[in-house]
N, CA, C and O of each residue as an XYZ file, in Angstrom:
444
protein
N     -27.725     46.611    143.357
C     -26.676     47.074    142.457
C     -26.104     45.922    141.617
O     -25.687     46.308    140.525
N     -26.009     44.922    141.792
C     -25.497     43.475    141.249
C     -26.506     43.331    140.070
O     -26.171     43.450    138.891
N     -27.508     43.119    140.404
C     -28.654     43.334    138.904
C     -28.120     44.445    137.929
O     -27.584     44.355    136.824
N     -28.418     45.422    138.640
C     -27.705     46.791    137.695
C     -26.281     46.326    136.554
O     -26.285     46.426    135.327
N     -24.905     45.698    137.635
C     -24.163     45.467    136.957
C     -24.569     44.715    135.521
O     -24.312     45.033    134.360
N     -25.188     43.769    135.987
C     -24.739     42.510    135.259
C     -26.014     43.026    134.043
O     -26.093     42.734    132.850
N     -26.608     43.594    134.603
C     -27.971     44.618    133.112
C     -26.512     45.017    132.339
O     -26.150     44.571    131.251
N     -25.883     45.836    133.069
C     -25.254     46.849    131.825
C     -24.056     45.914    131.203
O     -23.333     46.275    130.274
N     -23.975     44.689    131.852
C     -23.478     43.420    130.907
C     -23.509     43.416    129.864
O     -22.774     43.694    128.918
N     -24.929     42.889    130.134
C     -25.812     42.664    128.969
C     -25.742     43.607    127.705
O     -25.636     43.321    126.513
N     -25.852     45.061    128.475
C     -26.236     45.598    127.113
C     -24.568     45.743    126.623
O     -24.413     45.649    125.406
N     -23.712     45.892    127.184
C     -22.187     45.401    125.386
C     -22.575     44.314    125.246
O     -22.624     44.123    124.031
N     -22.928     43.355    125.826
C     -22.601     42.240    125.334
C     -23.789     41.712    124.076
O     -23.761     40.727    123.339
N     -24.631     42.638    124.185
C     -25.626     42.487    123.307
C     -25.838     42.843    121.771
O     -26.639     42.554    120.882
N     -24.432     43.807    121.963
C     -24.002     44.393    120.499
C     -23.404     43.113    119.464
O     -23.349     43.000    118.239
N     -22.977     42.194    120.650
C     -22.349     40.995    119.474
C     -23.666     40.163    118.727
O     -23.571     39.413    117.755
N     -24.607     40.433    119.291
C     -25.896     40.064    118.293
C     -25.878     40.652    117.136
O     -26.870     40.410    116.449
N     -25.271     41.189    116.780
C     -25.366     41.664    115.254
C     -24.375     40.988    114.500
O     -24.095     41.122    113.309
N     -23.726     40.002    115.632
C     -22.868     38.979    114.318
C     -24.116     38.164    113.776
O     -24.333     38.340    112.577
N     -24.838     37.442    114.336
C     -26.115     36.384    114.309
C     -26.531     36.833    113.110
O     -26.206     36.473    111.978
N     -27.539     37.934    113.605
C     -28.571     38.634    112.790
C     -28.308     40.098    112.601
O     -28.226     40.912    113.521
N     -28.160     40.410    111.067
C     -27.982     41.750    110.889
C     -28.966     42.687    111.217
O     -30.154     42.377    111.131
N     -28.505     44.126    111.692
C     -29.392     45.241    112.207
C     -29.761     44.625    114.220
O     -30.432     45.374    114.930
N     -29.238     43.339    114.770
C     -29.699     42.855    115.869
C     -28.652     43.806    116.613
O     -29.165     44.341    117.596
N     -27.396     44.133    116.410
C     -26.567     44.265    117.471
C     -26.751     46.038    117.458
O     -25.934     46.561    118.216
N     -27.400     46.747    116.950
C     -28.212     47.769    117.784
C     -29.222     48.159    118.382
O     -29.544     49.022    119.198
N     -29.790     47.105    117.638
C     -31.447     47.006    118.091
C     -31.467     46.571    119.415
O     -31.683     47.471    120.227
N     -31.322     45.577    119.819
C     -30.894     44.989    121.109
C     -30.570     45.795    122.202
O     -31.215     45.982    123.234
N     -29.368     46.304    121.811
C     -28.746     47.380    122.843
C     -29.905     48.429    123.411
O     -30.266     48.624    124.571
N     -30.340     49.012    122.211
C     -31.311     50.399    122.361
C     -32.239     49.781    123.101
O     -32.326     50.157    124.270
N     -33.106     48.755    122.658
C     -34.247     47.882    123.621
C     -33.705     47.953    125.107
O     -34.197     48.530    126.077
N     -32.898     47.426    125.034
C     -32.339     46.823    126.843
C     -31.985     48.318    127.437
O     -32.163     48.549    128.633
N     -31.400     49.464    126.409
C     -31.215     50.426    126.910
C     -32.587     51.370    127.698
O     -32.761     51.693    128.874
N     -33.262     51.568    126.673
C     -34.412     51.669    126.770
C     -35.430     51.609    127.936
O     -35.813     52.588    128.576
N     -35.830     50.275    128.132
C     -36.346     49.870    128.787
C     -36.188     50.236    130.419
O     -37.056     50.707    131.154
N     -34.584     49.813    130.804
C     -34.195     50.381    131.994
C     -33.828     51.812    132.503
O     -34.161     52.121    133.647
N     -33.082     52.796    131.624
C     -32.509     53.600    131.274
C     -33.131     54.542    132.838
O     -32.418     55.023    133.719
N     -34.279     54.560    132.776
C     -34.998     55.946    133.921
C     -35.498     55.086    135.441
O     -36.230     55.599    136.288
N     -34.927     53.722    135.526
C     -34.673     53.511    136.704
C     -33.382     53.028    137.383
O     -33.304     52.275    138.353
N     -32.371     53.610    136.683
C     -30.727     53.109    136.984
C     -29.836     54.105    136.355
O     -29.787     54.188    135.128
N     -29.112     54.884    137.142
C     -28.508     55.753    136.405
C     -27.111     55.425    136.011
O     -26.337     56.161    135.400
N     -26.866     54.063    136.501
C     -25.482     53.205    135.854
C     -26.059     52.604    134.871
O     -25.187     52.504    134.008
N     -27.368     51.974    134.355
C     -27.480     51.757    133.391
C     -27.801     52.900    132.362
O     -27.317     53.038    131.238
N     -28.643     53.615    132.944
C     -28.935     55.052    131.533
C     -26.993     54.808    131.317
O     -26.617     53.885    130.595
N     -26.315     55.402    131.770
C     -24.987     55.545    131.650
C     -24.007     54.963    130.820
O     -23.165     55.433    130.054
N     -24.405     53.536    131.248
C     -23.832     52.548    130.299
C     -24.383     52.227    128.764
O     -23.578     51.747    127.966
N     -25.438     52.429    128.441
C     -26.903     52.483    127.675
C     -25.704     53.511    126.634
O     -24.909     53.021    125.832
N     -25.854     54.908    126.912
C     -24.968     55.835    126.081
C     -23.671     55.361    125.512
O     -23.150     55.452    124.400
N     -23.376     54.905    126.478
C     -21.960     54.731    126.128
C     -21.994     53.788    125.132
O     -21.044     53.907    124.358
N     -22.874     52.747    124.833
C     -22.722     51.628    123.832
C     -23.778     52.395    122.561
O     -23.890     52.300    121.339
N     -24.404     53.143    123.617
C     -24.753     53.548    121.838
C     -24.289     54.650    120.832
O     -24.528     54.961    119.666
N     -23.328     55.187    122.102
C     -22.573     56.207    121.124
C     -21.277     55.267    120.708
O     -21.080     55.709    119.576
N     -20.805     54.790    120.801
C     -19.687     53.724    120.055
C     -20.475     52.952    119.060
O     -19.759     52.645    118.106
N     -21.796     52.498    118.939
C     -22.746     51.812    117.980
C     -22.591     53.178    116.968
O     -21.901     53.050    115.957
N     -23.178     54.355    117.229
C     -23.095     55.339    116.051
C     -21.904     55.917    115.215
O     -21.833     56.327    114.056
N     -20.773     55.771    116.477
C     -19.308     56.167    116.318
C     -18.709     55.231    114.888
O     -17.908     55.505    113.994
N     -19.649     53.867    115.244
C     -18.999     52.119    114.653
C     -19.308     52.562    113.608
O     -18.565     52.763    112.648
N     -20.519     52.771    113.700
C     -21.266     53.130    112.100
C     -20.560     54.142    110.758
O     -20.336     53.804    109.596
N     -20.281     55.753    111.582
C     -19.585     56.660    110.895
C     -18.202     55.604    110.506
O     -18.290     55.015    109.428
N     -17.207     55.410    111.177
C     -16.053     54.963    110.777
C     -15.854     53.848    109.975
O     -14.800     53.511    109.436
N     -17.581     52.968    109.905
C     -17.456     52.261    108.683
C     -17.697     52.786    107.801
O     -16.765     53.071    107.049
N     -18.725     53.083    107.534
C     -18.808     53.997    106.152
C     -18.160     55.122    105.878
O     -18.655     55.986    105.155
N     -16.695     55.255    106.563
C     -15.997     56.362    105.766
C     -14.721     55.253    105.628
O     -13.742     55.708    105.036
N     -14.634     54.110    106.016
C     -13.686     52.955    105.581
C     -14.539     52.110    104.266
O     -13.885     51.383    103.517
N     -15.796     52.256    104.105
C     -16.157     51.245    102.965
C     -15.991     52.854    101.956
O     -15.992     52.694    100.735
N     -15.874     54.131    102.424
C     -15.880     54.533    100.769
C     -13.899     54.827    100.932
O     -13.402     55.243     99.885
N     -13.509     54.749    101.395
C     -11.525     54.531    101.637
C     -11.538     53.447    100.899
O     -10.692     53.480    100.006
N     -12.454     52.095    100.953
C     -12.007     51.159    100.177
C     -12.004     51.505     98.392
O     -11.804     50.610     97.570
N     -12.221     52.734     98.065
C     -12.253     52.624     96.795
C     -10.827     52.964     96.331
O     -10.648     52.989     95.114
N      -9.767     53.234     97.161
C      -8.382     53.953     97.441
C      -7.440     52.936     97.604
O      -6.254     52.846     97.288
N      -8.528     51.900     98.381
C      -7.212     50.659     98.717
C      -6.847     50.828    100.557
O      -6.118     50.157    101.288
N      -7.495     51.715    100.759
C      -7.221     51.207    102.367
C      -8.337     51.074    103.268
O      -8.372     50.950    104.492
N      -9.346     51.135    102.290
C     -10.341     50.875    103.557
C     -11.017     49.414    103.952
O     -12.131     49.350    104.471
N     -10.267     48.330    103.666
C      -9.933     47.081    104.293
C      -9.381     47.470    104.901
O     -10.131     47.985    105.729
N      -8.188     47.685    105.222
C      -6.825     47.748    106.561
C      -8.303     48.499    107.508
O      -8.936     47.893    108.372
N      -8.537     49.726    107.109
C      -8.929     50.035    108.048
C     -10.989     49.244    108.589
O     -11.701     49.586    109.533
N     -11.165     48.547    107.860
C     -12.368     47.898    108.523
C     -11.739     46.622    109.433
O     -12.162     46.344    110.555
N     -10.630     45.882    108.731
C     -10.372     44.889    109.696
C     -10.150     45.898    111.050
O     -10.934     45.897    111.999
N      -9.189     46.580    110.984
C      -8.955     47.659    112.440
C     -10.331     48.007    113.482
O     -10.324     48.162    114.703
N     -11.434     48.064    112.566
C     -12.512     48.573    112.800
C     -13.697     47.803    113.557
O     -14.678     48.320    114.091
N     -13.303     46.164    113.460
C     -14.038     44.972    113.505
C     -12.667     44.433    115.011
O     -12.867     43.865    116.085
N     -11.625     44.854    114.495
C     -10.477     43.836    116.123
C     -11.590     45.318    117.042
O     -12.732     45.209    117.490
N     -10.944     46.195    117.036
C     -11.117     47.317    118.346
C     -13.015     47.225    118.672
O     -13.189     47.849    119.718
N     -14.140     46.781    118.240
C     -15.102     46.563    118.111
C     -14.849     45.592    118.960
O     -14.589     46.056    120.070
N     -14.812     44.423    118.918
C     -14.905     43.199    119.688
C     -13.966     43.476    121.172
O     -14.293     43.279    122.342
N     -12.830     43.951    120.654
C     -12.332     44.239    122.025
C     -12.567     44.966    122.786
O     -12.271     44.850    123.975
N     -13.328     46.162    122.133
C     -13.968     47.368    123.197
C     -15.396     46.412    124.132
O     -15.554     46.398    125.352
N     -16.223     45.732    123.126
C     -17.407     45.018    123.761
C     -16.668     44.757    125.248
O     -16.808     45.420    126.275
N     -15.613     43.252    124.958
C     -15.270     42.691    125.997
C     -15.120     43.648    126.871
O     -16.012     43.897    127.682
N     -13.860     44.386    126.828
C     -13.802     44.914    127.950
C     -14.502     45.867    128.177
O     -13.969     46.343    129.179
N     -15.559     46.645    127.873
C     -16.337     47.301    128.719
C     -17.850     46.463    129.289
O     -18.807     46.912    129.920
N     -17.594     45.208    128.805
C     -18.667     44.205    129.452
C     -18.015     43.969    130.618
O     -18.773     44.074    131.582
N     -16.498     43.590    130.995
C     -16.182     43.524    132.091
C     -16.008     44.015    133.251
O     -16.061     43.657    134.428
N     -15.606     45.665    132.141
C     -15.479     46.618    133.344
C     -17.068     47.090    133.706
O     -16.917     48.088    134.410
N     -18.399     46.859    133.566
C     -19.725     46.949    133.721
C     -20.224     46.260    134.402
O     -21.169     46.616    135.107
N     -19.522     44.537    134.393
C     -19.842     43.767    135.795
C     -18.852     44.292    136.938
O     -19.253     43.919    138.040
N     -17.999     44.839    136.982
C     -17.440     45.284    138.027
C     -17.642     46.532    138.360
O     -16.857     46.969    139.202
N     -18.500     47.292    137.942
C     -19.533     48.086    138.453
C     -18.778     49.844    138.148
O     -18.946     50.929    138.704
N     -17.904     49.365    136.963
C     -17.215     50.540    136.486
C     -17.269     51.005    134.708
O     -17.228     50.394    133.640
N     -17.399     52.633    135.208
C     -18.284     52.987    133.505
C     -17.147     53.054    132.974
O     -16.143     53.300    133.641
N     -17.123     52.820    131.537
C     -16.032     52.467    130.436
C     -16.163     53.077    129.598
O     -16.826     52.456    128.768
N     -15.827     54.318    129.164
C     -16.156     55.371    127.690
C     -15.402     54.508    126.963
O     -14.325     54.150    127.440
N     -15.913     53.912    125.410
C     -14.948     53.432    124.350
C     -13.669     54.238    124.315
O     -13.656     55.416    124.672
N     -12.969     53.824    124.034
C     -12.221     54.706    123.014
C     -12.517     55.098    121.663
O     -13.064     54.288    120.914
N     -12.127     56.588    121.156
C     -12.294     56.492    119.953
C     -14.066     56.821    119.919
O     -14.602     57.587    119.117
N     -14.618     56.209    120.758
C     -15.948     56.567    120.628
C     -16.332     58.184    120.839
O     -15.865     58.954    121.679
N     -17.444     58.480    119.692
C     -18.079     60.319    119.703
C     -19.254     60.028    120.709
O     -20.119     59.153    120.715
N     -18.897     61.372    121.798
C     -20.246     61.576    122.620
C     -21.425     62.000    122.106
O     -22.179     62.825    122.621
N     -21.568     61.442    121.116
C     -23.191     61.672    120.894
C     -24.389     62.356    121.813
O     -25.089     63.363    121.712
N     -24.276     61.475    122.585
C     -25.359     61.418    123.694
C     -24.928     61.353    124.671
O     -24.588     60.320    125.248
N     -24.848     62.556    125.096
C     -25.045     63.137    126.726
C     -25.662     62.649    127.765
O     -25.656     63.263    128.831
């Protein structure tokens, strides 16, 4: 189970690869998701959960980059970029401690 945790580490913590290299911080995730997903059912678990907040990230930017034509969709991308980084952390933490973390704000996509 300690492997398990520290896998589903990995995968939030893998979303911050898309500061590096663009298109990395989903790609990554889905790979690592992927890969393990049908022999760990805390990782399948955790796997969803980052990738429905990855799709969630996505919608709420692009309805803040077309707000920016209004004048608020800065306010709301900086908003969009703090709760992003802070959701990573802490559901990387709460994943080594062997507890599932639905984003907030995040759409269940995937069941």
């Amino acid at each position: 189970m300690e492997s398990e945790k520290q896998y589903a580490m990995f995968i939030h913590l893998s979303q911050l690869a898309g500061s590096i290299v663009v298109g990395l911080g989903w790609i990554l995730p889905l790979v690592l998701w992927l890969t393990k997903k049908d022999s760990s059912e805390y990782i399948d678990a955790n796997g969803k959960i980052v990738m429905n907040w990855i799709i969630s990230c996505l919608i709420y930017g692009i309805v803040s980059g077309i707000l920016c034509l209004i004048g608020i969709g800065v306010v709301l991308l900086i908003a969009l970029a703090i709760c992003n980084l802070t959701f990573i952390i802490i559901g990387s933490v709460k994943a080594s401690q062997g507890n599932l973390w639905p984003y907030p704000l995040s759409i269940p996509f995937i069941k």
